[in-house]
Backbone atoms as SQL, in Angstrom:
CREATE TABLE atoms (id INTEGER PRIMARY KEY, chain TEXT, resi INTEGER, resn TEXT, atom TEXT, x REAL, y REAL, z REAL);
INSERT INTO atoms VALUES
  (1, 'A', 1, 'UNK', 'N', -102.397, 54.273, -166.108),
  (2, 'A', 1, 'UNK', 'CA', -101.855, 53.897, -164.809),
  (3, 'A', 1, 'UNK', 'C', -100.539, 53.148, -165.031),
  (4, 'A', 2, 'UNK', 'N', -99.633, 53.272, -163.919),
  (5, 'A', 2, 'UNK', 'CA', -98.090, 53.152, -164.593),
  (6, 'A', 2, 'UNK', 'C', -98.044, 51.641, -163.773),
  (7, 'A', 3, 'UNK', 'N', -97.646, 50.658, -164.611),
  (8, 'A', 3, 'UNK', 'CA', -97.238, 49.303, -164.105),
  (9, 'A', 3, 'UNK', 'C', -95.974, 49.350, -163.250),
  (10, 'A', 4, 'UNK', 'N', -96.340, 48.757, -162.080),
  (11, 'A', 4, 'UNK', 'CA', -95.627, 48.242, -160.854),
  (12, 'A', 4, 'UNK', 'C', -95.114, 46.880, -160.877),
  (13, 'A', 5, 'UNK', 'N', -93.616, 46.879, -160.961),
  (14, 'A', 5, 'UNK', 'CA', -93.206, 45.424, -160.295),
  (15, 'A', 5, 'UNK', 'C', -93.559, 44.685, -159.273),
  (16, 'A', 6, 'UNK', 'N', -93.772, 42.748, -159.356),
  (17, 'A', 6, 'UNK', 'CA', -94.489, 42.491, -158.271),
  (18, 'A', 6, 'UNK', 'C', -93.770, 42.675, -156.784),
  (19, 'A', 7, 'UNK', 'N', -92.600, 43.082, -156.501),
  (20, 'A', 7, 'UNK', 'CA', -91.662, 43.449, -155.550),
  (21, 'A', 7, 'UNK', 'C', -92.095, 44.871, -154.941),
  (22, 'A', 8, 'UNK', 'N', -92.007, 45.520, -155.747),
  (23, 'A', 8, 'UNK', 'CA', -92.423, 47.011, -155.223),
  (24, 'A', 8, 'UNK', 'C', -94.166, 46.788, -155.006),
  (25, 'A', 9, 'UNK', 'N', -95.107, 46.266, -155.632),
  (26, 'A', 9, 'UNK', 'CA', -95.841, 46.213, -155.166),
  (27, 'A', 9, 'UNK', 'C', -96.340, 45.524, -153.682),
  (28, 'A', 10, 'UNK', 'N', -95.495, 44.350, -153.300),
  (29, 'A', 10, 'UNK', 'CA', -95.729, 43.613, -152.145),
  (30, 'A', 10, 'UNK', 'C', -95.186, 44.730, -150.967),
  (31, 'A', 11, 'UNK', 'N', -94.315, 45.450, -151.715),
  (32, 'A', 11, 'UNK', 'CA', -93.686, 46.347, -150.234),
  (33, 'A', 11, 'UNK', 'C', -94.335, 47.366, -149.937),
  (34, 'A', 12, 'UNK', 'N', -95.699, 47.772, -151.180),
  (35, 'A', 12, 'UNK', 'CA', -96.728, 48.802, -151.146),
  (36, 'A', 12, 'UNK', 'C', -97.708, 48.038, -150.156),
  (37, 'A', 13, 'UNK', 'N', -97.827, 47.032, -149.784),
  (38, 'A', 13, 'UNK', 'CA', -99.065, 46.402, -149.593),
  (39, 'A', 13, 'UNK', 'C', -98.449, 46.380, -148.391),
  (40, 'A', 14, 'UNK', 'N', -97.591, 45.366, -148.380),
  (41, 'A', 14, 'UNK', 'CA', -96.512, 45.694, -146.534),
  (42, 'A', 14, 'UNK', 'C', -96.861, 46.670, -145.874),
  (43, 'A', 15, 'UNK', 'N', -96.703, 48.132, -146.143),
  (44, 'A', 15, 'UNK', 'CA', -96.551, 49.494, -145.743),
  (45, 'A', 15, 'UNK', 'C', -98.147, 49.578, -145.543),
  (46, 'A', 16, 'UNK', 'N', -99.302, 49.588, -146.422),
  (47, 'A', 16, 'UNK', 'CA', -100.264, 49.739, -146.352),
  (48, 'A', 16, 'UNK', 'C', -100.713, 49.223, -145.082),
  (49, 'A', 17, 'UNK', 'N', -100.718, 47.724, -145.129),
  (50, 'A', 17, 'UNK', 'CA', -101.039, 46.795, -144.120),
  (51, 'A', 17, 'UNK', 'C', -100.195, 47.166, -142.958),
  (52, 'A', 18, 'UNK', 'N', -99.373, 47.964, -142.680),
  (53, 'A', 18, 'UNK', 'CA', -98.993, 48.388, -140.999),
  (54, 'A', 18, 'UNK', 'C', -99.804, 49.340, -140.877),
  (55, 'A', 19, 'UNK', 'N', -100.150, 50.090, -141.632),
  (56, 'A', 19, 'UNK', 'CA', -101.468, 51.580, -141.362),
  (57, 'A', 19, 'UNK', 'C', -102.564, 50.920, -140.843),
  (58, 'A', 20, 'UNK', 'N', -102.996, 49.926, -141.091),
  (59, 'A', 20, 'UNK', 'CA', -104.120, 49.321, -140.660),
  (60, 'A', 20, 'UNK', 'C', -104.420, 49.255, -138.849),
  (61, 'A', 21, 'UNK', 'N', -105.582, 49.726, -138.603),
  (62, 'A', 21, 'UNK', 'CA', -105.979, 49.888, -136.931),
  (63, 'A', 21, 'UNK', 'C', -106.786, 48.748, -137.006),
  (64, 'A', 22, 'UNK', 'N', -105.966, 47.258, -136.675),
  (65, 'A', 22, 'UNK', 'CA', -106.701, 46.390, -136.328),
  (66, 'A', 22, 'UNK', 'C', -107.110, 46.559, -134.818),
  (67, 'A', 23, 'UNK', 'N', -108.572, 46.088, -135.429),
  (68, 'A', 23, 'UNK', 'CA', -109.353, 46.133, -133.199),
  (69, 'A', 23, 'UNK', 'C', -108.891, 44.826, -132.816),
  (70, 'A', 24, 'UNK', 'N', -108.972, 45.006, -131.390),
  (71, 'A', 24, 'UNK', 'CA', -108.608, 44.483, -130.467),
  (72, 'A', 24, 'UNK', 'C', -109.615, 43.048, -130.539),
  (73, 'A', 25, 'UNK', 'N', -108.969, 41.859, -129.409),
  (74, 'A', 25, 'UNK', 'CA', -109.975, 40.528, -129.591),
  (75, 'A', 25, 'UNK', 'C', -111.599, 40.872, -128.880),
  (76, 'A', 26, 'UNK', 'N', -111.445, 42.193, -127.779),
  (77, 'A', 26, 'UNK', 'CA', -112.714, 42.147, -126.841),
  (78, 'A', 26, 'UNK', 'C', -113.577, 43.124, -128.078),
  (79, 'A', 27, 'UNK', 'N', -113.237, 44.203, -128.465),
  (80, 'A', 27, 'UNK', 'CA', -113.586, 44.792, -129.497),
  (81, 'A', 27, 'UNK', 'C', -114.010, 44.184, -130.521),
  (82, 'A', 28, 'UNK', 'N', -113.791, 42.607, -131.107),
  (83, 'A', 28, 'UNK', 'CA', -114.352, 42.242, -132.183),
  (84, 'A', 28, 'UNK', 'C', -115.257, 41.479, -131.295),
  (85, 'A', 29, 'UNK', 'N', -115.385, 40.636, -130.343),
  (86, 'A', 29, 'UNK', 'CA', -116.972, 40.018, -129.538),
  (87, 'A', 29, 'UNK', 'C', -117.459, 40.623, -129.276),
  (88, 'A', 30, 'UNK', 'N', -117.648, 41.965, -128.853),
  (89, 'A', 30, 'UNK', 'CA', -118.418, 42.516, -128.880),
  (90, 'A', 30, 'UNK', 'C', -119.399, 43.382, -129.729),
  (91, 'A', 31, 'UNK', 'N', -118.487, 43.755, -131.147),
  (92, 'A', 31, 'UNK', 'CA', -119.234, 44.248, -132.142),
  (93, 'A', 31, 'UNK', 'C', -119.856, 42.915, -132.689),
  (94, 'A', 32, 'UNK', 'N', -119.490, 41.703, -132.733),
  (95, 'A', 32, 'UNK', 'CA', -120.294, 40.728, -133.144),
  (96, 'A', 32, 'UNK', 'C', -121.568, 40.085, -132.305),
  (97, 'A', 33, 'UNK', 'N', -121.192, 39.914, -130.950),
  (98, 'A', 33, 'UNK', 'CA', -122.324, 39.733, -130.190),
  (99, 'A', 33, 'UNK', 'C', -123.812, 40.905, -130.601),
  (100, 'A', 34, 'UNK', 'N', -123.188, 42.663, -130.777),
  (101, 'A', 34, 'UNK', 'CA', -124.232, 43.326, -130.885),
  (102, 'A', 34, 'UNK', 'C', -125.118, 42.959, -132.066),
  (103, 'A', 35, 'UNK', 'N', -124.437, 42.568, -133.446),
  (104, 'A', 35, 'UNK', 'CA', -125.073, 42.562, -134.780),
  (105, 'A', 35, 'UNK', 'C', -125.690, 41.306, -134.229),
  (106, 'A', 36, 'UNK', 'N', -125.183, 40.143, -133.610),
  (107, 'A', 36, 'UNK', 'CA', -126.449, 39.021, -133.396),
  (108, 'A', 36, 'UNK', 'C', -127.685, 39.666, -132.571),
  (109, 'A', 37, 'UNK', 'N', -127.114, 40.132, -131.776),
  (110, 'A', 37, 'UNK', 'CA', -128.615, 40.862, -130.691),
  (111, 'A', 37, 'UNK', 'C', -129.104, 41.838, -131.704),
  (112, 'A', 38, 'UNK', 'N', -128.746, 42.791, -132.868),
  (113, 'A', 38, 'UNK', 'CA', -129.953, 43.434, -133.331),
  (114, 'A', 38, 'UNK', 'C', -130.482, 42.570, -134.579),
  (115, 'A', 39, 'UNK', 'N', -130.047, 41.237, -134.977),
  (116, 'A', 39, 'UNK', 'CA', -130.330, 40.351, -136.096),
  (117, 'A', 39, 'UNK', 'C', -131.608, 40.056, -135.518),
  (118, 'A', 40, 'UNK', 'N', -131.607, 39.708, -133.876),
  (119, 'A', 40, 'UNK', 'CA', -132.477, 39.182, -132.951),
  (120, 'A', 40, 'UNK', 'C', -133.743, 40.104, -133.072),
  (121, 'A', 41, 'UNK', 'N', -133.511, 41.487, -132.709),
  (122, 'A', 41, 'UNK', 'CA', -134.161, 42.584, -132.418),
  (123, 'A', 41, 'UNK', 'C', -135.156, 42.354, -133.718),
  (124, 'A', 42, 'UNK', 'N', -134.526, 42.336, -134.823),
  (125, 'A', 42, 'UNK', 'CA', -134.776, 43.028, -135.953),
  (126, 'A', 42, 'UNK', 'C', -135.905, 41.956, -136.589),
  (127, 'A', 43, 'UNK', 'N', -135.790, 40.511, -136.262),
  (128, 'A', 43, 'UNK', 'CA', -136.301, 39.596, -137.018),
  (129, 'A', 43, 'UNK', 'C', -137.466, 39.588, -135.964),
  (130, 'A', 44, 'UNK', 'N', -137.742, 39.790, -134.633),
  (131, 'A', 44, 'UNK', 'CA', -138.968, 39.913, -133.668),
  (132, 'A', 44, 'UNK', 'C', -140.007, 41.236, -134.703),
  (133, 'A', 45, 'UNK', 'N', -139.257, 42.193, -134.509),
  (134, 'A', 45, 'UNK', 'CA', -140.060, 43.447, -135.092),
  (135, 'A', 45, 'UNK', 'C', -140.292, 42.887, -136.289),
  (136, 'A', 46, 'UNK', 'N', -139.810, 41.905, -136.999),
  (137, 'A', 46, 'UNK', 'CA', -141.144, 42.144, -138.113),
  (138, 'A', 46, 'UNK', 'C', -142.098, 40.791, -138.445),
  (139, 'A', 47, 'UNK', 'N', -141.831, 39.861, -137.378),
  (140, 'A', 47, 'UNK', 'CA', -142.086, 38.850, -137.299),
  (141, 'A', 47, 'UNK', 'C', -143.996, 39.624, -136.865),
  (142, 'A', 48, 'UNK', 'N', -143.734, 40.805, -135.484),
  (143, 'A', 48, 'UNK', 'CA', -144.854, 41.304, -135.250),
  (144, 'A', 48, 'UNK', 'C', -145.482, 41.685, -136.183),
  (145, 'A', 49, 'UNK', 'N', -144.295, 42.490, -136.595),
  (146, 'A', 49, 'UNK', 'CA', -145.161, 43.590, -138.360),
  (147, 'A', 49, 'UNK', 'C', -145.727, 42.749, -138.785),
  (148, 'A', 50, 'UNK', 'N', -145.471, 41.034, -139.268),
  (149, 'A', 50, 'UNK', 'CA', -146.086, 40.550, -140.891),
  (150, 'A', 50, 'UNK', 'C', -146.968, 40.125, -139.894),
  (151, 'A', 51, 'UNK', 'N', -147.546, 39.562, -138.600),
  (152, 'A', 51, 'UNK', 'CA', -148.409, 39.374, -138.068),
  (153, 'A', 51, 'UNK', 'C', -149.363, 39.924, -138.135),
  (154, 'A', 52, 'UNK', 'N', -149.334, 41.518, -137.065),
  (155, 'A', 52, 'UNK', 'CA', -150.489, 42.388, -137.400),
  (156, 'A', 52, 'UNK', 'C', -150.939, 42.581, -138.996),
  (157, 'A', 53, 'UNK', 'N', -150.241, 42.630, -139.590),
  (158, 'A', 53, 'UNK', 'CA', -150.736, 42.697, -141.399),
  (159, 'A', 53, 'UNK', 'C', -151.373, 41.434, -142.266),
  (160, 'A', 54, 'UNK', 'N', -150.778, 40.302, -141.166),
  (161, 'A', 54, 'UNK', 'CA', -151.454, 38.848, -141.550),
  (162, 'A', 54, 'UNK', 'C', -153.136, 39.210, -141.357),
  (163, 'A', 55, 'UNK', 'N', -152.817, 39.834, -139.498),
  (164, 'A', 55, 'UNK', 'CA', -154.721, 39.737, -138.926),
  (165, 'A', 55, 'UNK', 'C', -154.999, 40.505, -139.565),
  (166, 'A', 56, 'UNK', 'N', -154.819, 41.951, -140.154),
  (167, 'A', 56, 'UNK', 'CA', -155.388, 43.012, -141.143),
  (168, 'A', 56, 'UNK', 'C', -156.125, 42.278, -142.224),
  (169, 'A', 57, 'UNK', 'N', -155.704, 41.615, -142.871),
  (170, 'A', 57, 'UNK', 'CA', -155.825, 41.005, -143.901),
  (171, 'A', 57, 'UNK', 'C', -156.965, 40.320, -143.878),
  (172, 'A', 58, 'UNK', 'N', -156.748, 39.428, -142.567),
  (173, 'A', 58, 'UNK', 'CA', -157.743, 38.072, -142.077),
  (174, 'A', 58, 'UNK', 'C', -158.829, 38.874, -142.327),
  (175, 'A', 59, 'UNK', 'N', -158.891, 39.930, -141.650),
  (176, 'A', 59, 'UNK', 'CA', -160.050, 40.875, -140.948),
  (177, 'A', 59, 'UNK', 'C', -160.912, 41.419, -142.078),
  (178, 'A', 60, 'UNK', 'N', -160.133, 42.194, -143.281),
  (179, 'A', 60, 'UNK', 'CA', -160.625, 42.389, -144.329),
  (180, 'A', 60, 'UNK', 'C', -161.337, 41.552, -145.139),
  (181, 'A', 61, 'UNK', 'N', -161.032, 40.389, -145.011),
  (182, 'A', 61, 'UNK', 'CA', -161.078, 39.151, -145.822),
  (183, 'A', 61, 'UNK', 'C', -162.657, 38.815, -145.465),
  (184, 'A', 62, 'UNK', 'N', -162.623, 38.719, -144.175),
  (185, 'A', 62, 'UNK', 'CA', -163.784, 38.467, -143.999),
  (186, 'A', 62, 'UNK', 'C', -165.001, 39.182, -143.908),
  (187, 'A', 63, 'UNK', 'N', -164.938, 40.395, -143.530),
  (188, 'A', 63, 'UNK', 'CA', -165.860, 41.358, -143.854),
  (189, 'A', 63, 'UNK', 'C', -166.308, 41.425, -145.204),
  (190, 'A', 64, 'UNK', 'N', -165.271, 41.554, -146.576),
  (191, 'A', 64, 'UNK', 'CA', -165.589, 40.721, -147.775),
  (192, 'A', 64, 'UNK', 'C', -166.832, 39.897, -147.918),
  (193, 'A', 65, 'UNK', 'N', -166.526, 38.540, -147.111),
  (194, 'A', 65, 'UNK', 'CA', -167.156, 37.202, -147.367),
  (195, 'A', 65, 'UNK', 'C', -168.813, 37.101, -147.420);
């Protein structure tokens, strides 16, 4: 790979960085609001899951005893 001066490289990065499709301010609250609401979603569903598998367990346990 052929070494770049740090000049020509900053003006590679310049150029790069105008290609960039930064989103908009409503576009970033809202993709962030969604990942909190499915963080939300996501930690209920298995909060149920390890539940029912807690009572599974209980249930087995005692039939065992």
């Amino acid at each position: 790979m052929a070494k770049t001066n740090p000049f020509t490289f900053l003006q590679q990065v310049r150029t790069e960085t105008m290609k960039v499709s930064w989103p908009t301010r409503r576009e970033t609250l809202i993709t962030t609001a969604t990942v909190f609401v499915m963080a939300v979603v996501a930690s209920l569903f298995f909060l149920a899951v390890d539940a029912l598998l807690s009572e599974g367990v209980r249930l087995l346990l005692q039939i065992g005893a």
